[in-house]
C-alpha positions as CSV (number, residue, x, y, z in Angstrom):
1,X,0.0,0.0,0.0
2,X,2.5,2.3,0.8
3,X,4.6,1.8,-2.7
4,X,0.9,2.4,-4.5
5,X,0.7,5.5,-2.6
6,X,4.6,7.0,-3.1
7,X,4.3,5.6,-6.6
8,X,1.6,8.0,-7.1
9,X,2.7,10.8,-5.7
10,X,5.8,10.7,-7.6
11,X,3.9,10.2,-10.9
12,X,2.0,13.5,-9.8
13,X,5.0,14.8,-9.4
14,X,6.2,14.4,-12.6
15,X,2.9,15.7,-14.0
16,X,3.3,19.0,-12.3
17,X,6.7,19.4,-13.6
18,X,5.4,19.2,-17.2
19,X,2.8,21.7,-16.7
20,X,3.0,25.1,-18.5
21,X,0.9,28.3,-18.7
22,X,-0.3,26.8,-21.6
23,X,-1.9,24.3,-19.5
24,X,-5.4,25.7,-18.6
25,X,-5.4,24.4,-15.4
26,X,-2.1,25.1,-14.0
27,X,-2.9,28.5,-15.8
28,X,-5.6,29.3,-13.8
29,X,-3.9,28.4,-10.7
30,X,-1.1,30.6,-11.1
31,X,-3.2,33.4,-12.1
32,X,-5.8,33.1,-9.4
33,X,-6.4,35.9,-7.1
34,X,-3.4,37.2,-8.8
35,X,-4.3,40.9,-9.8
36,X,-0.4,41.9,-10.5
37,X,-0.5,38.5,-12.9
38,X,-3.5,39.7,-14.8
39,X,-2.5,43.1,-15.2
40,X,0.8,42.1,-16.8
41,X,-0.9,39.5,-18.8
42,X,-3.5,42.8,-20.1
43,X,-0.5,45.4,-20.1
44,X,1.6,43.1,-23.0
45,X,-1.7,42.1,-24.9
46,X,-3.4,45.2,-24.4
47,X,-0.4,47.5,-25.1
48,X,-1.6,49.6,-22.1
49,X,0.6,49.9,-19.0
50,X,-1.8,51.5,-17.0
51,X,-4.6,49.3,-16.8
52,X,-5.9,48.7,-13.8
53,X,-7.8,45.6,-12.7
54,X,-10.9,45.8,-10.5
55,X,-11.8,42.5,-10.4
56,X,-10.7,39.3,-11.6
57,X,-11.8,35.5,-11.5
58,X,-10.4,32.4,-12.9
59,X,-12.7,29.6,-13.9
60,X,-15.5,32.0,-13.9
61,X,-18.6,30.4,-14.7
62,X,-21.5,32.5,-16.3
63,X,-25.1,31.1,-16.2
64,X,-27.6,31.2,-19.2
65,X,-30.6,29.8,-18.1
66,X,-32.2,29.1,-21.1
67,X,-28.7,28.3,-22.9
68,X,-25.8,27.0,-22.7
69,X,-23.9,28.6,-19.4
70,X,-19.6,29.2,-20.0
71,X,-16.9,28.9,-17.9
72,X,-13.8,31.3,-18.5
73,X,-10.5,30.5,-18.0
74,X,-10.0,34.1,-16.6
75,X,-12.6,37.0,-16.4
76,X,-11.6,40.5,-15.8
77,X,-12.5,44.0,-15.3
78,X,-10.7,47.3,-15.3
79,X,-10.9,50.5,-13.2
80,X,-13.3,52.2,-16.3
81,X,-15.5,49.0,-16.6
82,X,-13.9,47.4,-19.4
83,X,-14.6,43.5,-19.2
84,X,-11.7,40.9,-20.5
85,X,-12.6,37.0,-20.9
86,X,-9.3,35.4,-21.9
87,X,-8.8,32.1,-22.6
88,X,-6.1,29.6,-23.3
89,X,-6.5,26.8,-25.9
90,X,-4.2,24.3,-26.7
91,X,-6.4,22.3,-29.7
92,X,-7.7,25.1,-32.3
93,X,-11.0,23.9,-32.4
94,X,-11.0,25.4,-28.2
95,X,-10.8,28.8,-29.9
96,X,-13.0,28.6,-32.8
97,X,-14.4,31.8,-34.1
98,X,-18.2,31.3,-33.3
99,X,-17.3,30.2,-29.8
100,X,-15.8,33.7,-29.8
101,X,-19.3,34.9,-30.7
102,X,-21.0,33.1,-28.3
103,X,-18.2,34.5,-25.3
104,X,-18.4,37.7,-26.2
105,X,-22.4,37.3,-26.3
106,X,-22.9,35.7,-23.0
107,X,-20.8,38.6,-21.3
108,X,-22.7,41.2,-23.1
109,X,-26.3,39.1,-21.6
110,X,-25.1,39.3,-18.8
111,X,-23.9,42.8,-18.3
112,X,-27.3,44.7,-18.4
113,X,-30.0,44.4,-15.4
114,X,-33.5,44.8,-16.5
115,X,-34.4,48.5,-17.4
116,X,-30.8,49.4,-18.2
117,X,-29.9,51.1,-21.9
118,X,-28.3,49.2,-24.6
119,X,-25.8,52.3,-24.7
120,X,-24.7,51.1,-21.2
121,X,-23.5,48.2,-22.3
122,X,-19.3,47.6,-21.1
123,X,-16.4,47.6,-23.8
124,X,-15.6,43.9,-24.1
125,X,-12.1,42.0,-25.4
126,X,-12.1,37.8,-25.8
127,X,-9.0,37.4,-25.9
128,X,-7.7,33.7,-26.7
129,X,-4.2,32.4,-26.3
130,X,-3.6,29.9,-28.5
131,X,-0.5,27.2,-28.2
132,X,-0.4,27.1,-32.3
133,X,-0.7,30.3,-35.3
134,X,-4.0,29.3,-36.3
135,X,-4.2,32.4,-38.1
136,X,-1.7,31.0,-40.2
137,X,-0.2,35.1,-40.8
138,X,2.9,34.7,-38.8
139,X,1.8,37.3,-36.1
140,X,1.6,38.2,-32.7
141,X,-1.5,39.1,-32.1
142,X,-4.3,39.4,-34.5
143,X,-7.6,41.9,-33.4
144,X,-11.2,41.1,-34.9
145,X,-13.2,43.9,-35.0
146,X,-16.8,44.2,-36.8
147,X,-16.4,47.0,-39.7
148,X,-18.8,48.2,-42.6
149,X,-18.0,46.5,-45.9
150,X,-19.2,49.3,-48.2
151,X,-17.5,51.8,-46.2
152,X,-14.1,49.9,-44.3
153,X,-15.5,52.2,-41.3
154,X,-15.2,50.6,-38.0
155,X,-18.9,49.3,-37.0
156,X,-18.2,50.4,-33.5
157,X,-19.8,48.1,-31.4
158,X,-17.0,47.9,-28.7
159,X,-17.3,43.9,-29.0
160,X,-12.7,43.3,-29.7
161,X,-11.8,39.9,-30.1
162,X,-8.1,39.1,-29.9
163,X,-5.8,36.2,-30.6
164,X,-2.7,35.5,-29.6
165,X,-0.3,33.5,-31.3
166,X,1.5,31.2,-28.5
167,X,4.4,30.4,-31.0
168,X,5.3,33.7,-31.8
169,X,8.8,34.5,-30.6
170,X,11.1,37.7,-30.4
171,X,12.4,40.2,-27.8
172,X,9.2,42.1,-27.4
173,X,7.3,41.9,-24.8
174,X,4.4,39.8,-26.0
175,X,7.2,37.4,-27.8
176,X,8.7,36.9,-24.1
177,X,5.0,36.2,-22.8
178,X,4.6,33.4,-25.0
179,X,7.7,31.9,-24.5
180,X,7.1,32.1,-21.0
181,X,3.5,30.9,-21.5
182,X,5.3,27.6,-22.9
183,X,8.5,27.4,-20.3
184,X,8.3,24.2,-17.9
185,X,10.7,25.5,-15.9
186,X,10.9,28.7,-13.7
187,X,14.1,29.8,-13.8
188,X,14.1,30.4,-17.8
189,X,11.1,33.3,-17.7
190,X,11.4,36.5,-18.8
191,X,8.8,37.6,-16.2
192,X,10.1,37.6,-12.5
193,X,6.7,37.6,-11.3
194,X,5.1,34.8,-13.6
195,X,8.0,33.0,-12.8
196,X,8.0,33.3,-9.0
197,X,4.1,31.8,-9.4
198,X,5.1,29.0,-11.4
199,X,7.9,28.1,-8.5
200,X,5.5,28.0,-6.3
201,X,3.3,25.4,-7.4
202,X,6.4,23.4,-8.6
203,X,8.8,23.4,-5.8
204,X,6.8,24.8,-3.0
205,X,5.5,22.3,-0.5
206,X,2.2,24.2,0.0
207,X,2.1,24.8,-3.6
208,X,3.3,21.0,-5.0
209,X,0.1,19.7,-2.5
210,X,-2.6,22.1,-4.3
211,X,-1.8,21.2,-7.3
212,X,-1.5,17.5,-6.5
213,X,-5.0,18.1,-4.9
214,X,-6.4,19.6,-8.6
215,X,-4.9,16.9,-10.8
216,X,-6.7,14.2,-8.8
217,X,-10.0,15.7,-8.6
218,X,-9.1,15.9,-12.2
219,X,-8.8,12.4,-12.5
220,X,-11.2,11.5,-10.8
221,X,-13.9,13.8,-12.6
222,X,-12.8,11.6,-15.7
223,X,-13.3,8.9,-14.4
224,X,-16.9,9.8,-13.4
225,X,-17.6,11.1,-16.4
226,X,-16.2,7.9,-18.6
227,X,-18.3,5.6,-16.1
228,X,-21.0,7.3,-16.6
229,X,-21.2,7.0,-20.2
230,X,-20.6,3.1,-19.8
231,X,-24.3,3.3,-17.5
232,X,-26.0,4.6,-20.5
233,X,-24.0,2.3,-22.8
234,X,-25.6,-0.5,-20.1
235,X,-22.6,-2.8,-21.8
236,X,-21.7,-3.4,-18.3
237,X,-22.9,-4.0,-14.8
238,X,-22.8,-1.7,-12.1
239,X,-20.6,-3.4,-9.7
240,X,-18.4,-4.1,-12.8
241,X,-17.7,-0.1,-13.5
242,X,-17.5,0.1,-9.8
243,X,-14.4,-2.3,-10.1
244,X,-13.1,-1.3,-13.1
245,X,-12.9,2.2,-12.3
246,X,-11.6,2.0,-8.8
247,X,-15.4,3.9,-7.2
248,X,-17.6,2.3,-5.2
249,X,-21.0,0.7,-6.1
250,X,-22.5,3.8,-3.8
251,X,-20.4,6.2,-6.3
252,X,-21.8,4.2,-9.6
253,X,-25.7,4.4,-8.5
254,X,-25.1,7.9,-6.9
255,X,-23.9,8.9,-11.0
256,X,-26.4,6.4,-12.7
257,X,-29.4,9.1,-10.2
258,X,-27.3,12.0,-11.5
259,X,-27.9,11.4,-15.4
260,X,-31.6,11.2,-15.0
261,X,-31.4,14.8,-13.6
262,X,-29.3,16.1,-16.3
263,X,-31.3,14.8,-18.9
């Protein structure tokens, strides 16, 4: 038992040493509660030094009750009420232009309570990361904006979409960034501040243990989530998922209840 158990913590280990701010979840750790992180994230992208962050989440889930709710990797908003959603993606299809729409859309739903004028609606930037130039135009960063097409005048609608190209590389700032964004180890960052972060929840003791804590509630969510398609597959019995998949027959019926509510 005790091998099993040192075994895995030195296969977590190894997990967390491979992470990189590429890495939505180890992104979101670092960057949590991290206003100085965020601003320096917005300053580069942004090209705006004095920005000022007011508020800030990571994993920021936004409900749509008649639709289908997001959660954003990080949500932001500045001193003059500008909102940010920015979001890493590693596969291109994570940062696909109509789930750019629909980002940008949920955030404008929900920024207006009942009674309020369309005119009052907040500047808004989704802003996506992405590990690959899936613009194919060898840049750093690319801005979408909505313009006329008879006139090339700017349609004006303060709804900025941005992507960043995570392979772009140079002695800019935004080329540092995205080297840093995709550095496994700490001491070879540009950014004192991003790297001190990463440190932390690679070589810190406190630090190593929350992240150990997220990857195996990651785990374990995939493992729920593969068990439960085997119930509706009903290929196999309960007590065999329960065994296969290391959860106990309580856990199986307690997810086998849970799809019925879903659906």
């Amino acid at each position: 038992m005790l091998d099993e158990i040192n075994n895995r913590k030195k296969a977590l280990l190894e997990k967390i040493k491979e992470f990189r701010l590429l890495d939505d979840d180890f992104m979101s750790k670092v960057f949590e509660d991290d206003y100085e992180c965020i601003e320096l994230l917005l300053h580069i992208i942004m090209e705006k030094s004095d920005l000022k962050v007011k508020e800030a989440h990571t994993q920021y889930t936004i409900k749509n009750l008649i639709g289908r709710s997001v959660r954003l990797d990080i949500y932001a908003v500045d001193t003059v009420g500008k909102k940010y959603n920015i979001e890493v993606q590693r596969v291109d299809k994570g940062a696909a232009a109509k789930r750019a729409r629909y980002n940008s859309s949920v955030m404008d739903a929900n920024s207006l309570v009942p009674g309020s004028d369309f005119i009052d609606l907040p500047e808004t930037y989704v802003i996506f990361i992405t590990e690959k130039d899936i613009m194919n135009g060898n840049k750093a960063v690319y801005h979408v904006d909505r313009v006329i097409k008879e006139t090339g005048k700017s349609f004006d609608d303060e709804a900025h979409i941005i992507y960043v190209n995570g392979a772009y590389r140079d002695e800019t700032p935004i080329g540092q960034l995205m080297h840093d964004f995709s550095c496994k180890n700490p001491n070879e960052m540009y950014f004192k501040i991003l790297a001190d972060k990463t440190r932390y929840f690679k070589e810190d003791e406190k630090g190593v243990t929350a992240m150990c804590k997220i990857i195996e509630d990651l785990i374990d969510s995939e493992k729920k989530e593969i068990a439960l398609k085997m119930l509706r597959d009903g290929k196999l019995q309960k007590e065999e998922i329960a065994k296969y998949f290391g959860l106990t027959l309580e856990q199986v019926e307690e997810l086998e209840r849970s799809q019925y509510v879903q659906s």
